[in-house]
C-alpha positions in Angstrom: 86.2 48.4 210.1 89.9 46.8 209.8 91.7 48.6 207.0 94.9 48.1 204.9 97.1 50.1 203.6 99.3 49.6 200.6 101.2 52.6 199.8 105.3 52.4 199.1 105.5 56.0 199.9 106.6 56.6 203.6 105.6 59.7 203.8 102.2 59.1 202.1 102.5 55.6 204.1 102.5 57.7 207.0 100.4 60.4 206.8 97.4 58.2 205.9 97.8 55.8 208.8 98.0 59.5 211.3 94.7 60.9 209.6 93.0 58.1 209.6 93.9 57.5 213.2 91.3 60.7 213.7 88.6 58.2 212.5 87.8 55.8 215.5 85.7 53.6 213.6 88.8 52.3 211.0 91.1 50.0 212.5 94.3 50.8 210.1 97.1 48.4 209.4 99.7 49.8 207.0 102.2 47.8 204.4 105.0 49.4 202.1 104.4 46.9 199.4 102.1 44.0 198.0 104.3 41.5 199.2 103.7 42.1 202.5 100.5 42.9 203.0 99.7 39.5 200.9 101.5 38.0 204.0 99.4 40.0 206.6 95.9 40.0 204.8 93.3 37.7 206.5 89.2 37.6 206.3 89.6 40.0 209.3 89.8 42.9 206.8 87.7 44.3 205.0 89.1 47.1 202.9 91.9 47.7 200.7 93.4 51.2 199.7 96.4 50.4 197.8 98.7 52.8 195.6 99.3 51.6 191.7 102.6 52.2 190.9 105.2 50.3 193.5 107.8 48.1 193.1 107.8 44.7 192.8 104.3 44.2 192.0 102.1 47.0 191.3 98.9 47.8 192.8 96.9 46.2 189.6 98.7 43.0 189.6 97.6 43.0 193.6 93.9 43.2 193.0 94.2 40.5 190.7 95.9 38.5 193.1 93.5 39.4 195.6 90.8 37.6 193.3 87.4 40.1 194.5 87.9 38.7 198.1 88.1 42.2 199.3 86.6 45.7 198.6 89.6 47.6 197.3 90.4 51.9 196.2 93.0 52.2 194.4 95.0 55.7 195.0 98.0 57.3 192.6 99.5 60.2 191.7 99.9 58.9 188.0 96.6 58.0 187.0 95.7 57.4 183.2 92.6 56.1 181.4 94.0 53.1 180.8 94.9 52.2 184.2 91.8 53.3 185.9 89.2 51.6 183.3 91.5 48.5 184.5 91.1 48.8 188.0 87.2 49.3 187.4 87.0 46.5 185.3 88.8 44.4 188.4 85.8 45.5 190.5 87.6 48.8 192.5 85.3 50.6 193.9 86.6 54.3 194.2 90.1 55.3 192.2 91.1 58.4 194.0 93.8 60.8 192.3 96.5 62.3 194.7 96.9 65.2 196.4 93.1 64.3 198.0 91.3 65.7 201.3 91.1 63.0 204.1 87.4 64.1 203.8 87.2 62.3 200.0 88.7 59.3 201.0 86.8 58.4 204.2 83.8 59.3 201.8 84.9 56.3 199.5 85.7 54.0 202.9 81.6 55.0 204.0 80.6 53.6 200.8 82.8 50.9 200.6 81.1 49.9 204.3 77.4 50.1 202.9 78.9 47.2 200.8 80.7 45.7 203.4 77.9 45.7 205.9 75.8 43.9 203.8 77.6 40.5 204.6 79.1 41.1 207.9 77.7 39.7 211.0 78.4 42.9 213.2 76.8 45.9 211.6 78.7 48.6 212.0 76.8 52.1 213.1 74.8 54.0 210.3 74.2 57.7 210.3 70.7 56.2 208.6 67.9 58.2 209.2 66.4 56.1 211.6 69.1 57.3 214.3 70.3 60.6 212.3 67.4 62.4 212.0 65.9 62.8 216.0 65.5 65.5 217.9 62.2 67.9 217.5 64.3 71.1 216.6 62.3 73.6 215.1 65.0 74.1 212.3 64.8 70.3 211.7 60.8 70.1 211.7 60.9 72.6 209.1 63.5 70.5 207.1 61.4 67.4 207.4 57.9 69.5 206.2 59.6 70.0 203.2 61.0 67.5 202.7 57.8 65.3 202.5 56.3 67.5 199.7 59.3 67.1 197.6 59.3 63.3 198.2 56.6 62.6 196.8 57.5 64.2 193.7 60.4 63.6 190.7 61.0 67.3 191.0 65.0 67.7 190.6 66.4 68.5 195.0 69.3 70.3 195.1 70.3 69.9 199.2 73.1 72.9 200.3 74.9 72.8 203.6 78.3 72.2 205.0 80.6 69.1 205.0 79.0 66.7 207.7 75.5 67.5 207.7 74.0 64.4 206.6 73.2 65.4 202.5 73.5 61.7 201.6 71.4 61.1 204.8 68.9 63.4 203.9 68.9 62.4 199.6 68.3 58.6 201.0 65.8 59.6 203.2 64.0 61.5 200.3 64.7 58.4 197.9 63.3 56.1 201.0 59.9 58.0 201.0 59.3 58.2 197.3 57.2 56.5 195.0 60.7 55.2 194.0 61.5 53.6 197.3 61.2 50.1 196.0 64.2 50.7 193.0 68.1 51.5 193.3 69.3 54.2 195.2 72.9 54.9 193.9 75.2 57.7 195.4 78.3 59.4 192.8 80.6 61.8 194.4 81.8 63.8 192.0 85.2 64.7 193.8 85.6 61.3 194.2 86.2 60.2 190.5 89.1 61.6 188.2 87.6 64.2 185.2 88.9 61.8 182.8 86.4 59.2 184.1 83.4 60.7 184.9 81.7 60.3 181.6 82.2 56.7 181.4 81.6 56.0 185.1 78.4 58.2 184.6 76.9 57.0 180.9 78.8 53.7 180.3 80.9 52.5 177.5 80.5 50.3 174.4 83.2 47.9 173.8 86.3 48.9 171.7 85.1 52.1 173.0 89.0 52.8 174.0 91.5 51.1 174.6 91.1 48.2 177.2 87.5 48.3 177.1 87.3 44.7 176.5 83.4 44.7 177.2 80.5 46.8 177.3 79.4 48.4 180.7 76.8 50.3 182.3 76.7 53.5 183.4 75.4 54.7 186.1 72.2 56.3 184.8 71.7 53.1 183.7 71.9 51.2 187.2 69.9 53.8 188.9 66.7 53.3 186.5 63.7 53.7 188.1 65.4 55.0 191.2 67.5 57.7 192.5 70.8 59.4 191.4 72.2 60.5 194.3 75.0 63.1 192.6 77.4 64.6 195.8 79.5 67.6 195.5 77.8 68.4 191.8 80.3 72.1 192.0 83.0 69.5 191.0 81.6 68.0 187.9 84.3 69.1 184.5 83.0 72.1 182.8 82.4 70.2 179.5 80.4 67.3 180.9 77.7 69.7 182.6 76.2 70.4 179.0 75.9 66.4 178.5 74.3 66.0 181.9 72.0 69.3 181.3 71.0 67.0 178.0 70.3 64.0 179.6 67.7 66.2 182.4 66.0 67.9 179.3 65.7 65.2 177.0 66.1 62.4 179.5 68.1 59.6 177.6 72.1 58.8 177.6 74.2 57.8 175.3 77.0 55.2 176.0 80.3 56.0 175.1 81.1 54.5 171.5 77.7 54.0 170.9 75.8 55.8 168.2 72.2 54.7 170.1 70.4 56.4 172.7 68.8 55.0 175.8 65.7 56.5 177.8 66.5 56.5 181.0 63.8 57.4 184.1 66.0 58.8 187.0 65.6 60.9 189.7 67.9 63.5 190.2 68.9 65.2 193.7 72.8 66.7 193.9 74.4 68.2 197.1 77.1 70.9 197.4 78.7 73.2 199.8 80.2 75.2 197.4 78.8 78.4 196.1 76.9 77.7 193.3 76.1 81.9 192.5 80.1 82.5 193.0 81.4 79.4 190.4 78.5 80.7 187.9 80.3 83.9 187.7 83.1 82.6 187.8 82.1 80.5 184.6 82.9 77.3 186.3 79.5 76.2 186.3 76.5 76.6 183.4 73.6 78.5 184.4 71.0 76.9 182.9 72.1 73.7 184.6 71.7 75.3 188.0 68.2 76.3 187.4 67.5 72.9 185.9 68.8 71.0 189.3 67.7 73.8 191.6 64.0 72.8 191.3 63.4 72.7 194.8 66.6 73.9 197.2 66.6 72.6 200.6 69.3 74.2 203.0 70.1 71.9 206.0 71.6 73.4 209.1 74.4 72.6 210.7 74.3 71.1 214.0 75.1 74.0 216.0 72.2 75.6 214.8 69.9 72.2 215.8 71.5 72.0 219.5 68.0 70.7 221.0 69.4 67.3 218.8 72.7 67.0 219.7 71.9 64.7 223.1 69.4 62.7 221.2 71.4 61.6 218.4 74.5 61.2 220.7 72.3 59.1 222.9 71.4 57.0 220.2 74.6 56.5 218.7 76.0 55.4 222.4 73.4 52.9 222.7 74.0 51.5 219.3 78.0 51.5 220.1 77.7 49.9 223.4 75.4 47.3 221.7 77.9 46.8 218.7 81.1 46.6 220.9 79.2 44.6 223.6 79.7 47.1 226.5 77.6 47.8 229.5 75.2 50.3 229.0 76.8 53.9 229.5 76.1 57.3 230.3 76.7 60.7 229.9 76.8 62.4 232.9 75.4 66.2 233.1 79.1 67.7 232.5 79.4 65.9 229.4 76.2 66.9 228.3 77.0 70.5 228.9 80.1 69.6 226.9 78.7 68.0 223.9 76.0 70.7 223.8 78.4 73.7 223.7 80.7 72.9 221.1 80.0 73.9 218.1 80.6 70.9 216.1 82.3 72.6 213.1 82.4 68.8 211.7 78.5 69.0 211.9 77.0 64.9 212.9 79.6 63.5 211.1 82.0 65.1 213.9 79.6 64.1 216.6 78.8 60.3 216.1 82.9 59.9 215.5 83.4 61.3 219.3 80.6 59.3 220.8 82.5 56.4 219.4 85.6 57.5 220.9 84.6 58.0 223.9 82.2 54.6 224.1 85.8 52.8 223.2 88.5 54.5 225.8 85.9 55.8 228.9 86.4 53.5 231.7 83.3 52.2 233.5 80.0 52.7 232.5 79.5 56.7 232.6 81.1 59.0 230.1 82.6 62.5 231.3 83.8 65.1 230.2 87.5 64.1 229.7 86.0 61.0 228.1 84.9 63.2 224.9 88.5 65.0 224.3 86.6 68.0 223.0 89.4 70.5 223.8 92.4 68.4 221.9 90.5 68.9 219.0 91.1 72.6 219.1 88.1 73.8 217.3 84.4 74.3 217.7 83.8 76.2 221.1 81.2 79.2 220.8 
């Protein structure tokens, strides 16, 4: 995926275009300003991220010149309502506050790609279920079992496990063997989107709701009807909103903002979290009763290292589907690199792994990959 980068912050500038170097699967391009980028930008992109406030022209202005010709988050350290209900209304797709973790932006650039994908002639890999859930693991088997009965239900999920495990994986693959298979599936991070917008992005606006909301928009309750709400990292959501969304699961309607009329809403719910949802209850960072009203059915997915008799099947896969993608011979792993790939310990779970069989598809020479090929030991980390 060919990136750009608008950001007149060196430093910024320059620690984005080294983190996301990590990321095999972004081609990055970097531009201090507007100006240039405008000069640089060609249908070979296909993503924007692009700061707000620079010189010259500001990030705003630059999506409207762009005119919805590419996807495009928008990143600052200054945000305000204002601004941000702006940028939405210009069609961004993700408007990221800074300081963020790497992690949260390449989660905005993933679902910026399922958008992407849709119109581009070479589909980039998925971590879909069709190639992220093989392997015959017992841990995994167990998984799936449950996973079945819950499907078939509107019981609320609540899916626990560490960064990289495939939650939105697994909360698609739930959604894709429901009764509600047939109707949207839509995915909200909840790290992703600043406090100050979550209540709009989540239950829509009325116009003259506040200032510059020239027209009325949906929510995302609203899109999601008859389908799946998909809500990631649910630990994050603002004190104060959780009693409007334990509302909305009790009495299941919304209420736009600036609106003084309800709307019935039928949704699915399933939310994800690595967090400790026991600790931030005692904490009082997060209501109790909503807990028990999401936690209808808890599935715990495993990390990788603990679902080894999958790592060479879904590595396996993703090399063929690389190879195929990049138009490469056929490669290999040969039996050192297998005994490589099988003990690390992949603290970045299959997220980690598919990145590093891309990697090494890219820069092995030949058609086998070794050992050296996968750079497991520069990455420090991981080894039992």
């Amino acid at each position: 995926m060919k990136i750009a980068i608008v950001e007149d912050d060196i430093n910024m500038r320059k620690s984005l275009e080294i983190a996301m170097g990590e990321y095999s699967a972004y081609e990055v391009h970097t531009f201090k300003n507007p100006r240039d980028a405008l000069k640089k930008l060609d249908d070979s992109y296909e993503l924007i991220i692009s700061d707000i406030n620079m010189p010259g022209m500001d990030g705003l202005e630059f999506v409207k010149t762009l005119g919805g010709k590419f996807e495009v988050i928008i990143i600052t350290g200054n945000a305000t309502l204002t601004r941000a209900i702006e940028s939405i209304q210009l069609g961004v797709k993700d408007f990221l506050l800074k300081p963020f973790e790497i992690e949260t932006l390449v989660a905005a650039i993933e679902r910026s790609a399922t958008v992407v994908k849709k119109s581009s002639k070479n589909t980039p890999i998925s971590t879909s279920p069709s190639n992220a859930f093989l392997g015959n693991s017992p841990a995994l088997e167990k998984l799936l079992n449950r996973i079945s009965k819950a499907a078939a239900t509107d019981a609320s999920v609540m899916l626990l496990g560490e960064s990289g495990v495939g939650k939105e994986l697994f909360s698609r693959h739930i959604h894709e063997n429901s009764p509600r298979a047939s109707k949207p599936f839509i995915a909200i991070n909840m790290a992703a989107i600043p406090d100050n917008l979550i209540e709009s992005e989540l239950f829509g606006f009325e116009k003259g709701a506040f200032t510059d909301a020239t027209e009325a928009k949906a929510g995302q309750f609203e899109l999601a009807e008859g389908g799946t709400l998909f809500l990631d990292e649910i630990a994050e959501m603002p004190y104060p909103l959780q009693a409007k969304l334990l509302r909305v699961l009790q009495e299941r309607e919304i209420r736009r903002l600036g609106s003084s009329k309800n709307t019935k809403i039928d949704v699915r719910i399933i939310c994800a979290t690595n967090a400790d949802l026991h600790q931030k209850i005692t904490e009082g960072k997060f209501r109790e009763d909503l807990y028990y009203r999401l936690n209808t059915i808890p599935l715990n997915i495993p990390p990788l290292r603990e679902r080894r008799e999958e790592i060479l099947s879904i590595a396996e896969a993703a090399l063929e589907r690389y190879c195929s993608q990049y138009g490469f011979e056929p490669k290999a792993f040969t039996s050192s690199a297998v005994q490589a790939l099988q003990g690390y310990n992949w603290p970045g779970n299959i997220r980690e792994l598919i990145s590093v069989v891309e990697r090494s598809a890219i820069l092995s020479e030949g058609n086998v990959i070794d050992t050296e090929d996968l750079f497991l030991e520069a990455r420090g980390l991981g080894r039992i």
